[in-house]
N, C-alpha and C positions, 0 to 999 in steps of 0.2 A: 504493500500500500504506500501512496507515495505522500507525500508531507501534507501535500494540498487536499487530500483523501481523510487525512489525521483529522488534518483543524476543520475540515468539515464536515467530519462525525462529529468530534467531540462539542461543536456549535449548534449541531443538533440534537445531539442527548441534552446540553444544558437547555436550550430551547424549549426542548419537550417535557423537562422535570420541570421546570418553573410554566409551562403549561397547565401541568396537574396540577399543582397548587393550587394554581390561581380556579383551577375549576373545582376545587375541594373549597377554597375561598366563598365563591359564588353559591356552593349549598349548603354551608356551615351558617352563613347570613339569617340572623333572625330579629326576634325585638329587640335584640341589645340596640344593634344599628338604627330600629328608628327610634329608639330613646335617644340613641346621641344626636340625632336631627335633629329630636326635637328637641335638647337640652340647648342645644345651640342657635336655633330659632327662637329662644327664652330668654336669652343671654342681652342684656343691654348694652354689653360691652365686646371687648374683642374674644379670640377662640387664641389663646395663648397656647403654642405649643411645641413641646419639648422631646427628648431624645439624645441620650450620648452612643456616639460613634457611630457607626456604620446609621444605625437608627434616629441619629443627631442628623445627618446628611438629608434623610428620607423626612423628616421632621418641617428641615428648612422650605425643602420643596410644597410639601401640602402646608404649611404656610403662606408661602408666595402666591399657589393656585387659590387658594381659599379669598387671598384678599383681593385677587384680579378675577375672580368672580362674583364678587358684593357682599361676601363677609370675612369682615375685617378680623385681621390675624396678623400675630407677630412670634416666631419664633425665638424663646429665650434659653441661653444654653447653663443645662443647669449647674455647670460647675458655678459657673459665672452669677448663676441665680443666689448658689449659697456665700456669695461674696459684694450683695447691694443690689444683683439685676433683681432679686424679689419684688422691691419696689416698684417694677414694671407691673406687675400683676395686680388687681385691685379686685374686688368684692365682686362689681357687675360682669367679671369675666368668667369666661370657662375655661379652664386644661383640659388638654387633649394629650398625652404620655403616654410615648412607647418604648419600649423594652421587651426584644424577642421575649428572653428568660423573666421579665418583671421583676427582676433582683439585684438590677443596675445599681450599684452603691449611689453612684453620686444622682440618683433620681430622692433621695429619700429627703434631701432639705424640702424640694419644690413639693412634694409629695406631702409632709408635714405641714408646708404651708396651708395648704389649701384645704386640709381639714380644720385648720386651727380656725382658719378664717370663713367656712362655710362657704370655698369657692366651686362650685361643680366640677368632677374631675371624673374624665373620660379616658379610661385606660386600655390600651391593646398591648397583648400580651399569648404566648403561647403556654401559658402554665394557669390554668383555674386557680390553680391555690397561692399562688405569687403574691408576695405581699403589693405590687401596683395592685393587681385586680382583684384584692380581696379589700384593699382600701377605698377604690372608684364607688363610684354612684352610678356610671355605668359601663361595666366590665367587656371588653368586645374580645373575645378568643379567638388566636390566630387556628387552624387546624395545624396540625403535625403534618409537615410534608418533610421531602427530601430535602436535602440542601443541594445545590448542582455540581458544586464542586469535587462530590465526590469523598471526601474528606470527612464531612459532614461538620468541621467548624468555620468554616466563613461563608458570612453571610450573603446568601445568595437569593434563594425561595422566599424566604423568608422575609427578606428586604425588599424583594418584587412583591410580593400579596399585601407587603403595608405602604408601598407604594399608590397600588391599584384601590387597596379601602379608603387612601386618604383623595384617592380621584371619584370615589363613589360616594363621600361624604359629600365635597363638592359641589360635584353635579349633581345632586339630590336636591340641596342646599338654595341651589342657582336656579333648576326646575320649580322648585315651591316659588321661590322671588318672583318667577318672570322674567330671570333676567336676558337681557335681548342683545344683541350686536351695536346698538348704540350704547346701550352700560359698558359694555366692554372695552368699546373703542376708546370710552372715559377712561379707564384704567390702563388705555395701549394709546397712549397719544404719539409714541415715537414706533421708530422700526417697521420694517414689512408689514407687520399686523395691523399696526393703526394707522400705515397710510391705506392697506386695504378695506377696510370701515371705514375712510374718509368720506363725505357724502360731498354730492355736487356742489353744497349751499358752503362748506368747508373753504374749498379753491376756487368759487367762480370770483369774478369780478362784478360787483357792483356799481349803482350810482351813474357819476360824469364818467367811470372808466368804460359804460358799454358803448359801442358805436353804434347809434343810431339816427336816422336820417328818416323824413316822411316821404309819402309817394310823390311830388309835387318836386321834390328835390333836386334841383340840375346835377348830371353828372360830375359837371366839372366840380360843384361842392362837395358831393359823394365821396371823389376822391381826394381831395384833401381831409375830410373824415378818417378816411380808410388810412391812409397815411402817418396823420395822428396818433389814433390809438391802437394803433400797428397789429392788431390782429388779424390784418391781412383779408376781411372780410364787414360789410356793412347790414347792419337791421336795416329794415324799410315797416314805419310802421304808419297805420292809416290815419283818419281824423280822430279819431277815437283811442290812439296810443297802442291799438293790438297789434302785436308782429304779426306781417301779412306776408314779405318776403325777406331774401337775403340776396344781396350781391358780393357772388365769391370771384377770385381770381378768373373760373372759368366762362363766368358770366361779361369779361369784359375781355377777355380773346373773341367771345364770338362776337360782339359788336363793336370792335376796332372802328371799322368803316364810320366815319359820324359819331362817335360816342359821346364826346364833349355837346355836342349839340339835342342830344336825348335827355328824359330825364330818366331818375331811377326807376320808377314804374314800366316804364320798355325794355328795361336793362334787367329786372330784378329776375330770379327764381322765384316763385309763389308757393306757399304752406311748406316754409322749412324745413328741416328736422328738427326738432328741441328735445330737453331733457327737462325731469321733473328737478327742481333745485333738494329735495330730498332723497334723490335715488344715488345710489353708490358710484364712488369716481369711476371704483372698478367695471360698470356697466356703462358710464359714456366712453369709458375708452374703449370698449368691447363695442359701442355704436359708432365712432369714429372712425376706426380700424374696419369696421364693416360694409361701412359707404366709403371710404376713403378721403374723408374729412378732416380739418384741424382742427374747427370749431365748434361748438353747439350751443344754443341760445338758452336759458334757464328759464322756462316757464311751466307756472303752476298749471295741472290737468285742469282744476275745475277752478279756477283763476278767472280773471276778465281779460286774458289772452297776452298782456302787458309781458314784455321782456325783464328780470329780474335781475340778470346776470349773466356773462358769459361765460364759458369755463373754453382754454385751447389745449391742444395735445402737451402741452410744454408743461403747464401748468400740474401735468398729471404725472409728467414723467419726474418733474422737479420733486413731488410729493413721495415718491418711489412708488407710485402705483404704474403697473407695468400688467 
């Protein structure tokens, strides 16, 4: 067997033993689970939660996801807890501590805390009788699975299944909320992800920055318009301020002959394409790209027809939406 045969067996036994876990996880799931839903839907404060080592690591993570999904959480490390970070933790909060074995030494400050002070404490742990989950309010039990390693001491299954519970508390969490892609995109205001949530009304151009011109408007004004506010293309809107046309680039190749002496209404294109100023950057640049367009005009569907904004390809690409 040759090396590249090795590591891709042994990538898939680990694979597959943290497979079964996680689906020993998924039928071991009982009330414990939605008592801590619900302890943390109860909670007037944050879901403070903890972990040393390997389980410190996994701790930080469902942390992070907890708070970038709308309830707020802060990982405290509890050596650090029994030397002042206590003070982080306050009465209206919940813990949430884990400990494969639940007999972590340095869980026992934050763990005394929180009984002293009547703060709710949500323990996961592979041992029923562990002093974490024989001290919680509510006890969540890892199943016994393999570890992948082989070896059977470093954590591997183990650290995936409390990974996975703390992405199901989450999304349970997040499910009850409502929470939507505009919540989120609150909490993702940078990076790939929240320029993809970016909505039209985010990047367009408003105000004196949109070019717009009436039908009545000589060309020769048009295009010093166009010129101006250089998005390379002109609104035409009627007596009534509703966008009726657009004159693009290609609209003034084909009337070279005489242009200057036309107005915009002979020159324009009629019923543009527009975008709802709430609909996602990622879908006007998916309508841009489709008609092979740079621009699109922001108007409301059930609006008075009025241009709100512009939004151009630049603008989208500048935002990283791609």
């Amino acid at each position: 067997m040759s090396d590249t045969d090795k590591f891709l067996s042994t990538a898939r036994r680990v694979i597959g033993i943290e497979a079964r876990g996680l689906a020993a996880l998924s039928e071991s799931l009982g009330d414990s689970f939605a008592e801590a839903v619900a302890l943390i839907l109860d909670a007037r404060g944050r879901v403070i939660v903890s972990g040393m080592g390997k389980s410190g690591h996994i701790a930080r993570k469902i942390a992070a996801t907890l708070a970038s999904t709308g309830t707020p959480a802060q990982y405290v490390h509890p050596a650090e807890a029994s030397h002042g970070d206590l003070g982080m933790v306050t009465a209206e909060d919940v813990a949430l501590v884990l400990s494969n074995s639940g007999e972590t030494a340095e869980l026992a400050d934050i763990i005394a805390y929180t009984r002293r002070f009547s703060i709710p404490l949500i323990g996961v742990a592979s041992r029923p009788a562990s002093t974490l989950l024989r001290q919680s309010d509510v006890a969540i039990v890892l199943p016994q699975a393999e570890e992948a390693c082989g070896t059977g001491v470093v954590p591997t299954t183990s650290t995936t299944m409390t990974l996975a519970l703390g992405d199901a508390l989450a999304v349970a969490l997040m499910e009850h909320r409502q929470f939507t892609p505009e919540h989120f995109r609150t909490f993702h205001p940078g990076g790939r992800l929240g320029a993809r949530l970016s909505t039209v009304r985010d990047l367009m151009h408003g105000g004196p920055a949109i070019p717009l011109v009436t039908v009545t408007t000589p060309m020769s004004e048009a295009l010093l318009t166009i010129s101006q506010k250089g998005f390379g293309v002109v609104g035409v809107t009627d007596a009534d301020g509703r966008l009726v046309g657009i004159v693009t680039d290609g609209d003034l190749r084909r009337h070279m002959e005489g242009l200057l002496s036309l107005t915009v209404e002979e020159v324009m294109t009629r019923n543009p394409r527009t975008i709802a100023p709430g609909a996602l950057a990622e879908t006007a640049v998916a309508l841009m790209n489709e008609k092979k367009i740079t621009c699109l005009f922001a108007v409301e569907p059930e609006g008075d027809g009025r241009a709100l904004g512009i939004i151009h390809i630049h603008d989208c690409l500048r935002a990283g939406v791609v």
